[in-house]
C-alpha positions in Angstrom: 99.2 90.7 112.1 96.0 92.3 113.7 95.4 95.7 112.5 92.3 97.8 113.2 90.3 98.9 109.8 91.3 102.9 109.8 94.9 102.2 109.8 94.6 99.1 107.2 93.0 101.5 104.9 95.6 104.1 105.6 98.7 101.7 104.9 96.9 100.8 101.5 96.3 104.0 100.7 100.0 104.8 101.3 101.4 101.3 99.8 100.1 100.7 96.3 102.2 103.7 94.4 105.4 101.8 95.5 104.2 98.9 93.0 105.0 99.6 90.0 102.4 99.0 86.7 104.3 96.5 85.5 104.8 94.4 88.6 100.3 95.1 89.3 99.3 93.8 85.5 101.6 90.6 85.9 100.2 89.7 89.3 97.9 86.7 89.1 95.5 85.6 92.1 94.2 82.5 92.6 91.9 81.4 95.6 93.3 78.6 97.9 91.9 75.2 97.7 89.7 74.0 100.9 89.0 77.5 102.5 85.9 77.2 103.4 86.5 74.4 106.0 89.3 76.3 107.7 89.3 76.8 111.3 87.3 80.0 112.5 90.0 82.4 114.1 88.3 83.9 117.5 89.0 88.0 117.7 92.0 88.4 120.0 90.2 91.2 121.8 86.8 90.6 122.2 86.8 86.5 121.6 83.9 86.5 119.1 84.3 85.1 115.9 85.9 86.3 113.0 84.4 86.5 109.5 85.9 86.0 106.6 85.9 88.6 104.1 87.5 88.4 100.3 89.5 91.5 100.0 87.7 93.4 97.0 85.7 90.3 96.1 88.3 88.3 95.5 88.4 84.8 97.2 92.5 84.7 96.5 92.6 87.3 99.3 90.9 86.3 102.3 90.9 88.3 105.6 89.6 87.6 108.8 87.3 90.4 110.6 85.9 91.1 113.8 82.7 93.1 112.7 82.6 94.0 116.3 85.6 95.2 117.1 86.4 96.2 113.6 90.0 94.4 113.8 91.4 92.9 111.2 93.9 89.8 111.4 96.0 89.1 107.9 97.6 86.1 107.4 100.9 85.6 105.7 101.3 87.9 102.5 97.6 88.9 102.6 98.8 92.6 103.0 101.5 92.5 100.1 98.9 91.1 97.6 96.0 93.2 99.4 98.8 96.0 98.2 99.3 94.6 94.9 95.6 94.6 94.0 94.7 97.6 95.0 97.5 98.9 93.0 96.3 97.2 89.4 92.6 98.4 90.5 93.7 101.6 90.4 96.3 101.9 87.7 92.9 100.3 85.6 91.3 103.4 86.8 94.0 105.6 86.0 94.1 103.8 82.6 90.6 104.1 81.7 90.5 108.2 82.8 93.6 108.8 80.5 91.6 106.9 76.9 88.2 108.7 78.3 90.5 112.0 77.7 92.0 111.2 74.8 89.0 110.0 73.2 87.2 113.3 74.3 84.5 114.1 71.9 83.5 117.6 70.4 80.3 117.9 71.7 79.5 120.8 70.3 80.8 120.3 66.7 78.2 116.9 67.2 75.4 119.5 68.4 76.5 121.9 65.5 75.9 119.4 62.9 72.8 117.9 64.6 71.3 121.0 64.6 72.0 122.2 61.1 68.8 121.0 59.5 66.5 122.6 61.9 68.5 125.5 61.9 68.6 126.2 57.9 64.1 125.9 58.2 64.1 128.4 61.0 66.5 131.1 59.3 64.1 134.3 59.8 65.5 133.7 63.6 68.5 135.0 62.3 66.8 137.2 59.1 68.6 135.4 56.7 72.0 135.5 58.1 72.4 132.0 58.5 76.5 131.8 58.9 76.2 134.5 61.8 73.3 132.9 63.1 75.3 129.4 63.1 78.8 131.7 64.7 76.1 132.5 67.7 74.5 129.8 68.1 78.0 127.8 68.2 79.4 130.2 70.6 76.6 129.9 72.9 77.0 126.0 73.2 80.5 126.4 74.0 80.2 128.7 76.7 77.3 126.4 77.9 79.9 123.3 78.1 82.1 125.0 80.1 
């Protein structure tokens, strides 16, 4: 199948959500033996030869380009599992945003507490109304987070 880049990434783009989590996490891939003395495809178009690129690094997933045509020529089942790993890339991704978010921090309880001893030996800032002081200073750090 020859395909030119913009419309390989756009069918990727469009693809991956139809695997399911599952399906991406149990997918293993494993490079082929004897790769690297494979024959040289010459681009269909322009006749030059074609490069051989792993798809995202991987050398299970091998594509052939024409870097001056910017065509792209998949072999048998290099788009499904070009699909398939783009889909557990991104369900990683998706993964790792939903733990950052659960595992959000109070930063401004952290700064609060941090700040508590060099608050207490400054206290005529706030002439000996410390708790107010603390309310204040609190409230400012929150609105600066937002």
């Amino acid at each position: 199948m020859l395909l030119a880049h913009p419309d390989l990434v756009q069918i990727l783009d469009a693809s991956w959500r139809a695997v399911s989590e599952k399906q991406a996490e149990e997918t293993q891939f494993r490079a082929r033996e004897g790769w690297q003395q494979e024959v040289v495809l010459r681009c269909p178009d322009c006749r030059h030869a074609m490069e051989k690129y792993g798809y995202m690094g991987l050398a299970s997933i091998l594509i052939d380009r024409c870097d001056r045509c910017i065509l792209v020529w998949l072999d048998t089942d290099e788009l499904q599992n070009m699909v398939l790993a783009l889909a557990k890339t991104n369900y990683h991704s998706q993964q790792a945003i939903r733990e950052a978010q659960n595992t959000k921090l109070d930063f401004v309880t952290h700064a609060m507490q941090a700040a508590a001893p060099y608050v207490c030996s400054v206290n005529w800032l706030f002439r000996d109304n410390l708790p107010e002081g603390l309310a204040v200073a609190q409230t400012l750090l929150r609105l600066f987070m937002k």
